[in-house]
C-alpha positions as CSV (number, residue, x, y, z in Angstrom):
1,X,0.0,0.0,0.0
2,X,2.9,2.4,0.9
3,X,4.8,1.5,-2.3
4,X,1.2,2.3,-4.2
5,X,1.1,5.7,-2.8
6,X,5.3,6.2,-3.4
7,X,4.3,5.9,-6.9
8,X,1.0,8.0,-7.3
9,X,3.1,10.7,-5.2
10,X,5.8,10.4,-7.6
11,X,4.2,10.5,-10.9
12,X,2.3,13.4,-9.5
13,X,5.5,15.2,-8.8
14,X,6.6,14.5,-12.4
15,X,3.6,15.9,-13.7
16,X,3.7,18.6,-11.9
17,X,7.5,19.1,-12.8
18,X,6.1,19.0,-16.4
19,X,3.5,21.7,-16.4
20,X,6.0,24.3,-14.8
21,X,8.2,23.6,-17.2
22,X,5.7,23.8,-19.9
23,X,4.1,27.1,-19.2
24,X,8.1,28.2,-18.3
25,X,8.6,27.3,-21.9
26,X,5.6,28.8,-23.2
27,X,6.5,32.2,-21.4
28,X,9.8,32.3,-23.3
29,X,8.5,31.1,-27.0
30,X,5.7,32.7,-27.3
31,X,7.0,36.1,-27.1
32,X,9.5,35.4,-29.0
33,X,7.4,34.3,-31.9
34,X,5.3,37.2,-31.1
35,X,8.0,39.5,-31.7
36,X,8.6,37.6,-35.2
37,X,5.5,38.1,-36.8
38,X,5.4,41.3,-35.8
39,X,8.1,42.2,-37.5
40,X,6.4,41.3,-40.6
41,X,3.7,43.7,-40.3
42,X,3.3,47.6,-40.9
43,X,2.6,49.7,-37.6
44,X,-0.8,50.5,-38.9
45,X,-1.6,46.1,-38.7
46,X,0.7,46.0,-35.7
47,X,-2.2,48.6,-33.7
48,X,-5.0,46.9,-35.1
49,X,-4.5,43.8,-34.9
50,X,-1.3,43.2,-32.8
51,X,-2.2,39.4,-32.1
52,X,-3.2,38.2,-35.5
53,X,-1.3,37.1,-38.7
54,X,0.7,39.1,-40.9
55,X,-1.7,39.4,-43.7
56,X,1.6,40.0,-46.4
57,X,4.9,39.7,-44.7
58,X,6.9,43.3,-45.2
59,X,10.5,42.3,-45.9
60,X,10.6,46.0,-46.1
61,X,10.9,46.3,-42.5
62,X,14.2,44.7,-42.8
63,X,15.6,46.6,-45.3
64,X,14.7,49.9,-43.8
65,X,16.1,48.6,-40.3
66,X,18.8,47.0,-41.7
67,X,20.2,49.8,-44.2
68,X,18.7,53.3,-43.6
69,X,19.0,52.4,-40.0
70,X,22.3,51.6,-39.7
71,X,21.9,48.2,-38.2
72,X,24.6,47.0,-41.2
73,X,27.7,49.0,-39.7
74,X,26.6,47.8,-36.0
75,X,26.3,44.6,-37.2
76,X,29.8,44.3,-38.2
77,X,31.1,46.5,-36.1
78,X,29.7,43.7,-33.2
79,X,31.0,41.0,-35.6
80,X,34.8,42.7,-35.2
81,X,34.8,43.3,-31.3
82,X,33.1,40.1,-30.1
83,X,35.8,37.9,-32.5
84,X,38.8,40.1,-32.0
85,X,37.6,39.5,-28.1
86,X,37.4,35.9,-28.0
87,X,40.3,35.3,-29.6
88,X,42.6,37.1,-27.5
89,X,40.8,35.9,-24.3
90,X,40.7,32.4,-24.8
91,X,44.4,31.8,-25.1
92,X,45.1,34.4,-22.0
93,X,42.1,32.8,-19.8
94,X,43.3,29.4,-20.4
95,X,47.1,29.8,-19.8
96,X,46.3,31.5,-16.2
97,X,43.6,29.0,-15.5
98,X,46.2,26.1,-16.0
99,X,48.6,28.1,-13.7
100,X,46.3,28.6,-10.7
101,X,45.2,24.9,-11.7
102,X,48.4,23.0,-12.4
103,X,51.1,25.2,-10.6
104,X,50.3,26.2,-7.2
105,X,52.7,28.8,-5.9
106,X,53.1,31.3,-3.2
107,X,50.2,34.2,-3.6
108,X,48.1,32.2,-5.5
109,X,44.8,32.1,-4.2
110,X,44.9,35.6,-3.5
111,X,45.3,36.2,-7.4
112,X,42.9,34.4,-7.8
113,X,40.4,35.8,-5.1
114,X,40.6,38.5,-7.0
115,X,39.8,37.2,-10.0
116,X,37.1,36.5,-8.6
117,X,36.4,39.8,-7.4
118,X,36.5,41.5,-10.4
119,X,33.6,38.8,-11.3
120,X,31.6,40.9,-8.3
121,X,32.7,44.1,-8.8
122,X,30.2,47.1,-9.9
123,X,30.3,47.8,-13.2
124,X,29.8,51.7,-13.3
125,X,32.6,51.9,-10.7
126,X,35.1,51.2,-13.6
127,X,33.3,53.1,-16.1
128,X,34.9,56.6,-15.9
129,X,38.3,55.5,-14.9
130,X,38.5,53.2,-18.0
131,X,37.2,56.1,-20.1
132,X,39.9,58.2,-18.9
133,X,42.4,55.7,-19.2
134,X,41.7,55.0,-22.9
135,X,41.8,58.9,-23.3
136,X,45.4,58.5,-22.0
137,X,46.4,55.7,-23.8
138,X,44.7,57.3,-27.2
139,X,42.2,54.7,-27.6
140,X,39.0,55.8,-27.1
141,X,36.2,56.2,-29.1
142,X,37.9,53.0,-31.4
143,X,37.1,49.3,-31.5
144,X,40.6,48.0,-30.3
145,X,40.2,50.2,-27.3
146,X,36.5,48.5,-26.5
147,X,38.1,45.4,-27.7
148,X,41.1,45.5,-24.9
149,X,38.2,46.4,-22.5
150,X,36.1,43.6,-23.0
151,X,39.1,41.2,-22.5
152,X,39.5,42.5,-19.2
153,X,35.6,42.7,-18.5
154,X,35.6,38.9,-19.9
155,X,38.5,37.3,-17.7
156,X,37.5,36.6,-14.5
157,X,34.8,34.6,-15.8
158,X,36.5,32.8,-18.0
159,X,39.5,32.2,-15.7
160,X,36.9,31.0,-13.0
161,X,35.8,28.3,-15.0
162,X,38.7,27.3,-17.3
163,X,40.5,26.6,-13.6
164,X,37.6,24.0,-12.9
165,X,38.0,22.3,-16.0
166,X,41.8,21.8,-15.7
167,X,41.6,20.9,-12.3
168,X,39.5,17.5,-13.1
169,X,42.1,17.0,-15.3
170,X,44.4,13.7,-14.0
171,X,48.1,14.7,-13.1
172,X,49.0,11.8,-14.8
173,X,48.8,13.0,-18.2
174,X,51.0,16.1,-17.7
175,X,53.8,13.8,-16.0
176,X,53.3,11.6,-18.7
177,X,54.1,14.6,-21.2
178,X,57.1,15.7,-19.5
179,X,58.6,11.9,-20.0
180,X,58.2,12.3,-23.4
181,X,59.9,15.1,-23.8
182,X,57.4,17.9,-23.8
183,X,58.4,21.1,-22.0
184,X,56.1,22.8,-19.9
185,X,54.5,25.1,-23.1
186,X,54.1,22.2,-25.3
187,X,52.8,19.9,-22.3
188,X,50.2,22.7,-22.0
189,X,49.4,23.2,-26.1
190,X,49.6,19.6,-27.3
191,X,48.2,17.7,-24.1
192,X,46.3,20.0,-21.8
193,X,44.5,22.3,-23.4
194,X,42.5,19.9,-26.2
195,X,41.7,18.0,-23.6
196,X,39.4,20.8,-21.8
197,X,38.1,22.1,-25.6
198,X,34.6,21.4,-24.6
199,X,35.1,24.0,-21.7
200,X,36.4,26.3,-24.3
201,X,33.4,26.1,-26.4
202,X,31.2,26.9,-23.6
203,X,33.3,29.6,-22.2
204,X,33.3,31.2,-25.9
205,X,29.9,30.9,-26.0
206,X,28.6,32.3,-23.1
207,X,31.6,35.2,-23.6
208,X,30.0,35.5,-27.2
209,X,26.3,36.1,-26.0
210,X,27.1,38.7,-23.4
211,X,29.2,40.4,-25.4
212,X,27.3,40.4,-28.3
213,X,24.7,42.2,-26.4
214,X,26.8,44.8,-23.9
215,X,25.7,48.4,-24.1
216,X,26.9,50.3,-21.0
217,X,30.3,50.0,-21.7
218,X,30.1,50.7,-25.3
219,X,27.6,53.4,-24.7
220,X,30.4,55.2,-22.8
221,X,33.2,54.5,-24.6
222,X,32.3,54.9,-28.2
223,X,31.0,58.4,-29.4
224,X,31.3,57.8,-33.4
225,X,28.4,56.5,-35.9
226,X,31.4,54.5,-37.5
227,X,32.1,52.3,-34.1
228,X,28.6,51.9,-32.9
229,X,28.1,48.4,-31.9
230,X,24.7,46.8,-32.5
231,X,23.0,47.3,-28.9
232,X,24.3,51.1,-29.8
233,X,22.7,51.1,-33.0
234,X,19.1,49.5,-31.8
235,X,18.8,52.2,-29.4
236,X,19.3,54.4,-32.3
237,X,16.7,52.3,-34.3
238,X,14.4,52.5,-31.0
239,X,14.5,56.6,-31.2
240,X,14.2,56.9,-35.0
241,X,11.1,54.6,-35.7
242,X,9.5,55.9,-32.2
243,X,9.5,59.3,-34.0
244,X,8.8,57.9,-37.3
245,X,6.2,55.8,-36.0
246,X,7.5,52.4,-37.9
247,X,7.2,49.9,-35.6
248,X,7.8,47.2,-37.7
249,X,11.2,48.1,-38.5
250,X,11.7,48.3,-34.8
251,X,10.8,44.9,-34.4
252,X,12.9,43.6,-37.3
253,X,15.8,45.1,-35.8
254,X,15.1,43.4,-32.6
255,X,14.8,40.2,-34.7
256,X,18.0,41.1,-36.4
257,X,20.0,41.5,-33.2
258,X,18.2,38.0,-31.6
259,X,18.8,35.9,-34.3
260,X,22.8,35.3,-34.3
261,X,22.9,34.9,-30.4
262,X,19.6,31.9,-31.1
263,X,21.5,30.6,-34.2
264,X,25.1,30.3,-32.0
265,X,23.6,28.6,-28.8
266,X,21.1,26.4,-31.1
267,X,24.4,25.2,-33.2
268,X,25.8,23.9,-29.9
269,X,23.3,23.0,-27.7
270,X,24.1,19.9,-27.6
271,X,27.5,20.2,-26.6
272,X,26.6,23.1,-24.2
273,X,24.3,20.1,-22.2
274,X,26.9,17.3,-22.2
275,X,29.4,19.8,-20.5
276,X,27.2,21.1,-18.1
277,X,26.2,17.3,-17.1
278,X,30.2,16.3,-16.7
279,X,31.2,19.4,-15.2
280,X,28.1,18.8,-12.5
281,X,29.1,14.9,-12.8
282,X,32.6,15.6,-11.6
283,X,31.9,17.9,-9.3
């Protein structure tokens, strides 16, 4: 009787598990899809009708957002900054998350405390010093300047969980490197560091999407129409069709800015999943 009412009490449970995270999944796609098929409609159909159909899509909403608006230049301007980032924090992150993981040594965990710190610490604190700074060094207002200050921004978190990764990694390995007459640099870019290439692909990813869609930093640090990045440029968007009353374009800016970030975590979802289930198998 007890082992009846185990089971009714635990396919209830599952059942209730599965309508939260139903109407949890329906709260995220439905506006989403909302925001599609509005983007396919002229701001006279979007105020009469904002729930219904498209009745013709408007592809023209994409070509005004996407030329006359400027959303182009963002676009790539995002492209150059969010690439020219990752690829110059990847290879820093991972070298001082193999130290602090591999190398203990005198003053290390209070490096790496405040690493950790600068994963904590407010934002607009840095804002004006940085500013200044870049001022000083002659880089502001220019995408290697915002560049150099999203690889800082980016670190700690990267370092945080790049040192977790090599960390599960077995000691054995490295010694056996070293007896086959691998140095310390090679041990690290031959053996090590494939090895923890699914925590690279996450790290890149989740660096990729929040950087992809910064705006107080860039807001402050870039001044020029020729640097705006794309969060920069739908704010523009949001202020010209507000007063131009063409919503539609607003929306297919929105969709244009959504669509890479959906594209990049769809493409590896799968291997964004198997990570997360090692990573919380291991720990």
């Amino acid at each position: 009787m007890r082992l009846r009412w185990h089971g009714v009490a635990r396919r209830a449970g599952a059942a209730v598990v599965t309508v939260l995270l139903s109407v949890f999944a329906l709260t995220v796609i439905l506006p989403l899809v909302w925001m599609v098929l509005t983007s396919f409609k002229s701001s006279h159909e979007i105020f009469a009708s904002p729930w219904g159909l498209p009745p013709a899509p408007r592809w023209d909403n994409y070509v005004q957002a996407w030329r006359e608006a400027g959303i182009a230049q963002c676009f790539g301007n995002s492209v150059i900054v969010t690439l020219a980032t990752l690829a110059a924090l990847l290879p820093i992150g991972a070298m001082a998350a193999y130290v602090f993981a591999r190398y203990p040594f005198r003053g290390a965990r209070w490096l790496f405390g405040a690493f950790l710190g600068g994963m904590t610490f407010p934002l607009f604190l840095t804002i004006v010093p940085l500013f200044l700074l870049l001022a000083d060094l002659g880089l502001s207002d220019s995408l290697g300047g915002l560049t150099l200050v999203y690889v800082a921004y980016s670190l700690p978190f990267t370092v945080f969980v790049l040192t977790g990764f090599f960390r599960t990694l077995p000691a054995d390995l490295l010694e056996a490197a070293m007896m086959d007459g691998c140095g310390h640099a090679a041990a690290f870019w031959r053996v090590m560091l494939p090895l923890v290439k699914p925590g690279l692909v996450v790290v890149g990813i989740f660096n990729a999407i929040g950087l992809w869609n910064e705006y107080p930093l860039a807001l402050v640090l870039l001044s020029s129409d020729e640097v705006r990045t794309l969060p920069l440029g739908v704010a523009n968007l949001m202020m010209v069709e507000h007063y131009q009353s063409d919503w539609g374009a607003l929306f297919a800016g929105l969709v244009i800015v959504m669509a890479p970030v959906l594209g990049l975590y769809w493409a590896f979802r799968d291997r964004i999943h198997d990570t997360m289930v090692a990573g919380a198998l291991k720990g």
